[in-house]
C-alpha positions in Angstrom: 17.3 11.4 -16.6 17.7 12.7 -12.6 21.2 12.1 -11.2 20.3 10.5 -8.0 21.3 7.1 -7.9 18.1 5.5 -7.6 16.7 6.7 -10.9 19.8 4.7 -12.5 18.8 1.4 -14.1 22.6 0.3 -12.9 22.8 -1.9 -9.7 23.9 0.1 -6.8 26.4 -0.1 -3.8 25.0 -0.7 -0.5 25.1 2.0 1.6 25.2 2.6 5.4 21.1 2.0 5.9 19.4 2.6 9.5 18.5 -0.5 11.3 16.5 -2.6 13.7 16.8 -6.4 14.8 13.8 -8.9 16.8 15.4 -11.8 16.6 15.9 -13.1 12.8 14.1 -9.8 11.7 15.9 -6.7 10.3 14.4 -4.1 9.7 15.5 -1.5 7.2 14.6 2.1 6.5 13.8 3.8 3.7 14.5 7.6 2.9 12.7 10.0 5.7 11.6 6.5 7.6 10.1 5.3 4.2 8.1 8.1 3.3 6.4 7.4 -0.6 8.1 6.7 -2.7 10.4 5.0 -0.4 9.7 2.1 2.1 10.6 0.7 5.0 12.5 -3.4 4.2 11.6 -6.2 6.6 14.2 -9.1 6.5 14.1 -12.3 7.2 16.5 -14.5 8.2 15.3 -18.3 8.7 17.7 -21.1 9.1 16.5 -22.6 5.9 15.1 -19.7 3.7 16.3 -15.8 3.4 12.6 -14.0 3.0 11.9 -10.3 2.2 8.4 -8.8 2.9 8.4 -6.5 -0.2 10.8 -4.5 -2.2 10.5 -0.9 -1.9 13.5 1.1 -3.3 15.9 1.2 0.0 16.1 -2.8 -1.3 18.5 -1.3 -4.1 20.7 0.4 -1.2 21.2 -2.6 1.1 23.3 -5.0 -0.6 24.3 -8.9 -0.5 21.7 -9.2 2.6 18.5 -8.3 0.0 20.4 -9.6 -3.2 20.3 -13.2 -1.7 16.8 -13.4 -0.6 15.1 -16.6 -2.0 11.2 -15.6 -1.0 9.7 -12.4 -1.6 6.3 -12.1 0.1 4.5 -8.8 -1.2 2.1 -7.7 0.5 0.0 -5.7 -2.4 1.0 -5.3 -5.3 2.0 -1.4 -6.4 5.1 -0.1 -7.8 6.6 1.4 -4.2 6.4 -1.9 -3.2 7.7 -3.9 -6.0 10.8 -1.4 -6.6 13.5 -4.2 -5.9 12.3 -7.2 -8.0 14.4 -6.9 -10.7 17.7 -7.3 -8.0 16.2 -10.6 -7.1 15.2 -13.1 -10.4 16.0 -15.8 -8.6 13.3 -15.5 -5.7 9.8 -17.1 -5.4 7.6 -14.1 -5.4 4.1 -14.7 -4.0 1.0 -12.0 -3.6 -2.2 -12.1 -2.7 -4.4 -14.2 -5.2 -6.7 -11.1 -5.3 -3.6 -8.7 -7.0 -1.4 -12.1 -8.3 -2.6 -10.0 -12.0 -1.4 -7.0 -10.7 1.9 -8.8 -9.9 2.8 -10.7 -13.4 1.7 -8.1 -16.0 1.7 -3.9 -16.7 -1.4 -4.5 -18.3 -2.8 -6.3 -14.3 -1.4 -3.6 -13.0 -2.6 -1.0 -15.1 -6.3 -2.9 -14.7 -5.7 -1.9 -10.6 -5.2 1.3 -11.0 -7.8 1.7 -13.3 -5.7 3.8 -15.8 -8.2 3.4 -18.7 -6.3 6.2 -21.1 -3.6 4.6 -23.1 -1.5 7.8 -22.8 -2.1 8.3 -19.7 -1.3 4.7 -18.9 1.9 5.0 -21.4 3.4 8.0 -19.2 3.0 6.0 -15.6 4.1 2.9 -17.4 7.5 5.5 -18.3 7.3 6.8 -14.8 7.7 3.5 -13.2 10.3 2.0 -15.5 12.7 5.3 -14.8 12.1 5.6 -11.1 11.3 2.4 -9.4 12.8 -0.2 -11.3 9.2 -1.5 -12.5 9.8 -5.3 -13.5 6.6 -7.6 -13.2 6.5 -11.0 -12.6 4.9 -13.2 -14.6 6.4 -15.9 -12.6 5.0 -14.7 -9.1 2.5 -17.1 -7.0 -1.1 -16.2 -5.5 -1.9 -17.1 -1.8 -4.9 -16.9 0.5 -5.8 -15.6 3.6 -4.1 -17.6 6.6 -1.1 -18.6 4.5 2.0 -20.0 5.7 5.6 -20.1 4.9 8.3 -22.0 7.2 11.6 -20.4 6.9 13.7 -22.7 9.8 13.5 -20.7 13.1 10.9 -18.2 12.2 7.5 -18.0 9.8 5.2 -15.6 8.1 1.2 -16.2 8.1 -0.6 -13.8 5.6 -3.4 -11.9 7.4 -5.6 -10.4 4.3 -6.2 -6.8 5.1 -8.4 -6.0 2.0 -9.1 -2.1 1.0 -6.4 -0.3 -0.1 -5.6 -3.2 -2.9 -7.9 -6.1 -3.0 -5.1 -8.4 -2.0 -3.6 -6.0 0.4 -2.2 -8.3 3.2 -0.7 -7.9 6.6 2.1 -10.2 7.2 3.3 -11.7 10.7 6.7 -13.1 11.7 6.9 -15.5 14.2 8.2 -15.8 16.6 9.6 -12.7 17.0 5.7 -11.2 16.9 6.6 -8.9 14.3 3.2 -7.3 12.1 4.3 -6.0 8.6 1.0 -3.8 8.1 1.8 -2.2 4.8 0.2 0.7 3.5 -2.3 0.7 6.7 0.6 3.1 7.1 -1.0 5.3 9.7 0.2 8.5 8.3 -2.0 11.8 8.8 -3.1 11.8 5.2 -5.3 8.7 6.1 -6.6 5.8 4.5 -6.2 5.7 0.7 -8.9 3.3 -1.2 -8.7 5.3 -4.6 -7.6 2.2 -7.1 -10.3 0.4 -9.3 -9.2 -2.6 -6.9 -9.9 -0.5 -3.8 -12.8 -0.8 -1.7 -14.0 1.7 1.2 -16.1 -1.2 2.8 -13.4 -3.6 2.6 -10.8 -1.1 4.3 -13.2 -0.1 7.3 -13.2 -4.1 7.9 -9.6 -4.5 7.8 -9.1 -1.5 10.2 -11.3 -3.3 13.0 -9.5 -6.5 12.0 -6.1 -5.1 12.5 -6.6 -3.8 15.9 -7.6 -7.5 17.2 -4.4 -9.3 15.9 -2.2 -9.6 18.7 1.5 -8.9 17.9 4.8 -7.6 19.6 5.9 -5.2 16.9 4.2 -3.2 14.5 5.9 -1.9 10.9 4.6 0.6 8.5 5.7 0.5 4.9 5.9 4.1 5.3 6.0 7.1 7.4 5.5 6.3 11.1 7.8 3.4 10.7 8.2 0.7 14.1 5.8 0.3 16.9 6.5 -1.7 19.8 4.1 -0.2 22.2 0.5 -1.7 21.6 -1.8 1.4 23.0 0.8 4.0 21.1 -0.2 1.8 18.1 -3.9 1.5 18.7 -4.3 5.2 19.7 -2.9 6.3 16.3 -4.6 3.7 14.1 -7.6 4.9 15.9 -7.0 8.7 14.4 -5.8 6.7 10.9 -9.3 5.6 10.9 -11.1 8.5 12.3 -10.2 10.1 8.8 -12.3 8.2 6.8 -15.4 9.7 9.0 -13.8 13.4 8.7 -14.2 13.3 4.9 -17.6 11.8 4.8 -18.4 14.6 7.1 -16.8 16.9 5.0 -18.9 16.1 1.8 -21.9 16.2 4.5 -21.2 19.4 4.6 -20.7 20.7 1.3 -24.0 19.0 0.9 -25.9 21.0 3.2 -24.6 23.9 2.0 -25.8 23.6 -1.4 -26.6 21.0 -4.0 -23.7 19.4 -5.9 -23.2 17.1 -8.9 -19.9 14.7 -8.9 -17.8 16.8 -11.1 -18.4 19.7 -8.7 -17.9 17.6 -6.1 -14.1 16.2 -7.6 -13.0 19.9 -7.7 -14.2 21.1 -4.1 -11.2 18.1 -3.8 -12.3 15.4 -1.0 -8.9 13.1 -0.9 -6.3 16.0 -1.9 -5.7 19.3 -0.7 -7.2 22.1 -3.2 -4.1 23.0 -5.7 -2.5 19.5 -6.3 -2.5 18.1 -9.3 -1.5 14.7 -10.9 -2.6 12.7 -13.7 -4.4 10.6 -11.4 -5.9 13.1 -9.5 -9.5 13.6 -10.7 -9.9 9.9 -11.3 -9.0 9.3 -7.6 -10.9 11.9 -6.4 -13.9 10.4 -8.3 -13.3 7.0 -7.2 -12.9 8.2 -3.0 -16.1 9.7 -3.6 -18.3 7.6 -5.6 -17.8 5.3 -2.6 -18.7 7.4 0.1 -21.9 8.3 -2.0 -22.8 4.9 -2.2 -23.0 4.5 1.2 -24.8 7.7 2.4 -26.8 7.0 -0.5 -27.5 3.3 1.2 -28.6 4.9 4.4 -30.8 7.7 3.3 -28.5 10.2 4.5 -28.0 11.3 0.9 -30.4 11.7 -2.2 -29.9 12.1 -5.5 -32.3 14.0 -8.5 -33.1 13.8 -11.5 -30.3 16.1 -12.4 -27.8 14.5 -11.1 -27.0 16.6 -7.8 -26.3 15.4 -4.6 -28.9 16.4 -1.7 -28.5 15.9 2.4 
């Protein structure tokens, strides 16, 4: 087992943590501003309830502040998100209906991923347990779109964001105006919609949904971390989006060139740079395009023969 702290099933001391305040919002972050597999903690302090948007492993580093939270609102369910549950038994913990299964049970979660291998499934299962605290929670609560919880002073309406999870959820705080937008995370490696419970559809209709909702503040779960200026925001969820269109130009291309079935297509790599290599790779790779098939397929732009190859 790895010496660093956070691989330790043992609760751990707080530690001196980064920080921003709106009003009864903190805002904690994560390891290199909550790059994966770290995340950036949104508190919640309401007059009547202590609320925590998600748990990712900085949770374990803060102390009494997360320990006494008595609502955890998640908004997805996957195991960077879900890495301080087991410091808080106590809490409600509520997720979108459409990954509550994901939420309660390995075997939901498992189901989301799409991990259909049982060793495979048996080594992430090990992989979550040693280095993000995996605990489900059979006991957690589904909600809807336009949700509402009143914490005294300050709320949080659920804003479903579907795509990267089915139940992937944006979360705003009023009324400080504060947008928890999750895994939309804006980083350069773009949109990810590889899980069986993804959907490239979905997440093109949550982007253009996203960049109507007015808010004050925008926070990442990872990587870019904070916004507070609204065209800063726009202009780089703009280029977020833009890369869904660069890799469907990108198999364009390796269309023209030449013919191609899917399993030459997973190894020309569409999602991951050429070289990386995970258990999970080839069947997110396979997932990522399959979708984009289907819809170039569904415009005519692509054809497929009787051989199974891929033709522009």
């Amino acid at each position: 087992m790895s010496s660093d702290p956070r691989q330790s099933p043992n609760q751990l001391p707080p530690i001196a943590l980064e920080r921003l305040d709106f009003g009864r919002v903190a805002i904690f972050f994560g390891a290199r501003n909550g790059k994966y597999p770290d995340g950036n903690q949104i508190l919640i302090r309401g007059t009547d309830t202590r609320a925590a948007l998600d748990t990712p492993l900085v949770a374990n580093h803060i102390g009494p502040l997360f320990d006494s939270s008595e609502l955890v609102v998640l908004g997805h369910a996957h195991e960077d998100h879900m890495a301080g549950l087991h410091r808080v038994p106590q809490a409600k913990v509520y997720v979108h209906q459409a990954d509550l299964a994901a939420a309660r049970s390995w075997q939901g979660l498992q189901a989301s991923f799409g991990i259909a291998d049982k060793d495979r499934a048996a080594q992430m299962l090990d992989k979550l347990q040693r280095e993000f605290f995996y605990t489900p929670r059979p006991d957690a609560l589904g909600y809807e779109d336009g949700a509402c919880w009143e914490l005294g002073g300050s709320s949080i309406r659920a804003l479903h964001l579907p795509g990267h999870t089915a139940g992937h959820t944006a979360l705003l705080v009023e009324p400080e105006g504060v947008l928890f937008i999750g895994d939309i995370d804006l980083t350069g490696f773009g949109p990810y919609y590889a899980d069986a419970s993804s959907s490239l559809g979905d997440f093109r209709r949550s982007l253009e949904r996203l960049a109507q909702i007015p808010a004050r503040v925008w926070v990442t779960s990872h990587h870019r971390g904070v916004y507070t200026d609204r065209q800063r925001f726009l202009d780089h969820l703009a280029i977020f989006a833009g890369k869904i269109d660069e890799r469907e130009q990108r198999l364009l291309n390796w269309l023209q060139d030449q013919p191609l079935n899917l399993a030459q297509l997973v190894q020309r790599r569409l999602l991951y740079p050429q070289g990386f290599s995970g258990p999970w790779v080839e069947d997110a790779e396979t997932r990522t395009l399959n979708q984009h098939l289907d819809e170039l397929l569904a415009q005519g732009r692509v054809h497929l023969d009787e051989q199974g190859l891929f033709h522009c």
